[in-house]
N, C-alpha and C positions, 0 to 999 in steps of 0.2 A: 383249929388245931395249932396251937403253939409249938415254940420249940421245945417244951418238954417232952412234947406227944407226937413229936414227928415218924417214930418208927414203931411197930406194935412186930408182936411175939403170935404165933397162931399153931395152931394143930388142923390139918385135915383129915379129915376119918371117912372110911369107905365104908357106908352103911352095909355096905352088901358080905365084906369079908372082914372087918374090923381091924383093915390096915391102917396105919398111921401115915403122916408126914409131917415133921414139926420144921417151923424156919420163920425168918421175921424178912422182914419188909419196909425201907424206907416211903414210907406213903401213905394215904389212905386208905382204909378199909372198901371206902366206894371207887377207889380208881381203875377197878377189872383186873387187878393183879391176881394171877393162880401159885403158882410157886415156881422157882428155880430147878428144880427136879430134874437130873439126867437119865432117871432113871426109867428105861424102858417098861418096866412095869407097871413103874404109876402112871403111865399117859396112855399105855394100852387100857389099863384099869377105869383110868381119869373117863377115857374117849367113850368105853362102848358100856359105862354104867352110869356116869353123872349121877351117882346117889352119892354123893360126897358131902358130907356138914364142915363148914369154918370155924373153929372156937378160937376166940383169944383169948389169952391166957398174959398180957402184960402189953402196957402198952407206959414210952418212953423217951429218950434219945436215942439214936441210931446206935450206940453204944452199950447203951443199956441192956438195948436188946437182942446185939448180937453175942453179949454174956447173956443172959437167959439164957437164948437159944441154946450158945455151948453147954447151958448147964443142964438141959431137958437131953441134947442130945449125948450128953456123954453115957447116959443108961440107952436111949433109944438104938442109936446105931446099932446095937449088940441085940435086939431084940427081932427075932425072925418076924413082927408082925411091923415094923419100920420099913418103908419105902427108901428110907434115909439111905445116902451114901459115905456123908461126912458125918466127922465129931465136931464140926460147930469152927473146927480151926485150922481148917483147910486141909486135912489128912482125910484117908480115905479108908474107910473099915469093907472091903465088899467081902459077901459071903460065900460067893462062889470060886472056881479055880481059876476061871476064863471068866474075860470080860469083853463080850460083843460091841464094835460100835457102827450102829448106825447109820452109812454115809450120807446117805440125802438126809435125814432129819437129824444124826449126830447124837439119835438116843441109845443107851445104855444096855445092853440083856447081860444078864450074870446067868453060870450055867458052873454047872460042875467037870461037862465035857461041850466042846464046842460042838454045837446044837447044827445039824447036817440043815434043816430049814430053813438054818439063818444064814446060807453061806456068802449066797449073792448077795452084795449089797451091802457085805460087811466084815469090818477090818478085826479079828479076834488076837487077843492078847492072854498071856500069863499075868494073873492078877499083880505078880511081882512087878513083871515087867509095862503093865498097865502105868501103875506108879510112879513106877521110875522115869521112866518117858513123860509124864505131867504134861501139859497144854501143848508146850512147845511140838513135842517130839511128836505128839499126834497129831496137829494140825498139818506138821509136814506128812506126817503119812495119808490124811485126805486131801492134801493138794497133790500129791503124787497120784490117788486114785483115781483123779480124773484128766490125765492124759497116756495115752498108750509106753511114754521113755518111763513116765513117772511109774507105770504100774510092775513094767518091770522091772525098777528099783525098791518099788515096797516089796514086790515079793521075795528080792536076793534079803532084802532085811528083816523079813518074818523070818525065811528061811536062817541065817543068821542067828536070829533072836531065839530057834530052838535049842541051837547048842552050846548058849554061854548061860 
C-alpha cells in the first residue's frame, strides 16, 4: 500500500435491518479496524448481530478520504437508516432531543425523552446542550461521575443546565 492508498472510504451495513455507517480509516483493510462510532446503537446493533458487510467505496490519501467521507455523509447523517452522528466535519446532526452517555463505555443512546432504563449509569443531555459542551465539558462531567464531591457537582450542573 503506497502513499496514495494509505486511507480508504467504507460503508458498513446491518444485513439484518439495513442500517448504515459510512467513515474512512487511515490503515489497512486487514488491520481489525471496526469504525469510530459513538453511537450506542451501532455497537448494541454491532454486538448481538454481527451480520454486518464492509464495502469500500474509495480508497486514497488520508485526505482524500476524509472528503469522500464528508461527501457521502452530508446526505447520510439526515437519513433515519444512518448510525452516523457526524457530517464528516466534526458537527453533529443527532436526531433525538436527548443524548444519553454512557459512563463506563462512553457510548451514545439518542431518545426523544430520557429513556427511565438508561438512568444509571448515564450522564443525559439536551441535544443543544450536548453540543455545546463538546469533548471538553463532557469529559469533566465523567471525571466528576466518578467521585462522590464530583457527582455532586455534576448534578448542581445538570440541574443548572435545565434552566438556561
Amino acid at each position: 500500500m503506497g502513499f496514495k492508498d494509505e486511507a480508504f472510504v467504507y460503508i458498513l451495513v446491518n444485513k439484518d435491518n439495513d442500517r448504515y455507517y459510512v467513515g474512512y480509516h487511515k490503515g489497512t483493510t486487514e488491520d481489525g479496524y471496526v469504525c469510530s462510532s459513538q453511537n450506542y446503537e451501532f455497537w448494541e446493533d454491532y454486538e448481538s448481530s454481527m451480520n454486518f458487510e464492509r464495502y469500500y467505496v474509495y480508497f486514497g490519501t488520508k485526505e482524500e478520504c476524509k472528503d469522500r467521507e464528508s461527501e457521502l455523509l452530508s446526505t447520510a447523517f439526515c437519513d433515519a437508516k444512518s448510525y452516523n452522528f457526524s457530517n464528516g466535519k466534526g458537527g453533529f446532526s443527532l436526531r433525538g432531543r436527548f443524548v444519553g452517555l454512557e459512563i463506563k463505555t462512553r457510548r451514545l443512546k439518542e431518545a426523544d425523552s430520557i429513556l427511565r432504563e438508561y438512568n444509571d449509569g448515564f450522564i443525559w443531555y439536551k441535544k443543544d446542550k450536548y453540543i455545546e459542551l463538546g469533548f471538553r465539558g463532557i469529559s469533566q462531567d465523567i471525571r466528576d461521575s466518578k467521585t462522590n464531591l464530583g457527582r455532586i457537582k455534576l448534578a448542581f450542573r445538570q440541574t443548572v443546565r435545565k434552566f438556561i
